[in-house]
Residue, then its C-alpha position, 0 to 999 in steps of 0.5 A: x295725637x296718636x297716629x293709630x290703625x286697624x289690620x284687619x283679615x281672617x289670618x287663617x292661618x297668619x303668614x309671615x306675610x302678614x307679619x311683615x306687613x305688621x313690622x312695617x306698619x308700627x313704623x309708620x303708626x304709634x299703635x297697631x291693632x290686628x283685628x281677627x275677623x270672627x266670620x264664619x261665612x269665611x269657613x276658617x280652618x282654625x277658631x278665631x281664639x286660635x287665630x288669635x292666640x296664634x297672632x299674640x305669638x306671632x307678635x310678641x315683643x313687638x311694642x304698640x301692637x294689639x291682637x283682638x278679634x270682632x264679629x260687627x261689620x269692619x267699618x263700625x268696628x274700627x268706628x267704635x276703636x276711634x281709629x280712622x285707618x286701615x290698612x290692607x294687604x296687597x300681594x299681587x295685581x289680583x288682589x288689587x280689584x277684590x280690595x279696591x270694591x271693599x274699599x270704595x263699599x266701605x267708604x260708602x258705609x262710613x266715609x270718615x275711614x281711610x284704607x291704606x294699602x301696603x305691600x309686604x316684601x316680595x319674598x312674601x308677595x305671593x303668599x295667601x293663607x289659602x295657598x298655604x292650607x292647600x300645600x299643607x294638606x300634601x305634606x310641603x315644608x311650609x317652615x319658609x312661609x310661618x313661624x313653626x308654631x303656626x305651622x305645627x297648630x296648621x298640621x295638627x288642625x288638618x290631622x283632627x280634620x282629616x280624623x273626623x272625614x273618616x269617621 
């Protein structure tokens, strides 16, 4: 039986944080599936097809990892893939409470899922694509944090946003 996982997040933008977590988890699992989270609550910069085109590059070359994206709730997403694991992200101590209260909810929505927690490397510990949106918008070399694809995608949504304000 294939041992296999589901990451899910919004990745808006995707960091090489995440991708990091992503190498370290198809060592562990045989198959791997980063699910993009279609939820506009959120107020993604970039569409979720964005999000996803961006992740099949980001990821490319990598074996048994899937790039798709979901509106449902998370837990029957993962239900309907027939998968029971899945994995989070946790970067620093402040992560931790905001992860913890997702996972005990969505253990009481479906208690057959486990969540596992990984960190990424501690180059990328304090990344957040929140943070990298906010340091793009002042103009800071983000090539350290995202591959230069994503960052050109991130610069060029922000100057169309920018375009549209002054309108």
């Amino acid at each position: 039986m294939k041992k296999k996982a589901v990451y899910p997040g919004t990745f808006d933008p995707v960091t090489y944080g995440h991708i990091d977590l992503i190498k370290r988890a198809v060592k562990i699992f045989d198959e791997v599936i980063v699910a993009v989270a279609d939820n506009a609550a959120k107020n993604p910069l970039l569409s979720t097809s964005e999000r996803v085109d961006l992740l099949k590059r980001a990821v490319r070359g990598m074996k048994n990892v899937k790039v798709e994206s979901f509106s449902e709730l998370m837990v029957d997403y993962v239900e309907s893939k027939k998968i029971n694991v899945v994995l989070r992200g946790l970067r620093m101590i402040s992560d931790f409470e905001y992860e913890f209260q997702m996972a005990l909810t969505n253990r009481k929505l479906n208690g057959n899922i486990e969540v596992i927690f990984m960190m990424p490397n501690e180059l990328y510990s304090f990344l957040s694509s929140k943070l990298i949106k906010e340091v793009e918008v002042i103009g800071a070399e983000l090539s350290q944090f995202l591959p230069f694809f994503v960052e050109k995608k991130l610069k060029d949504k922000l100057k169309e946003q920018l375009k549209r304000s002054k309108k």
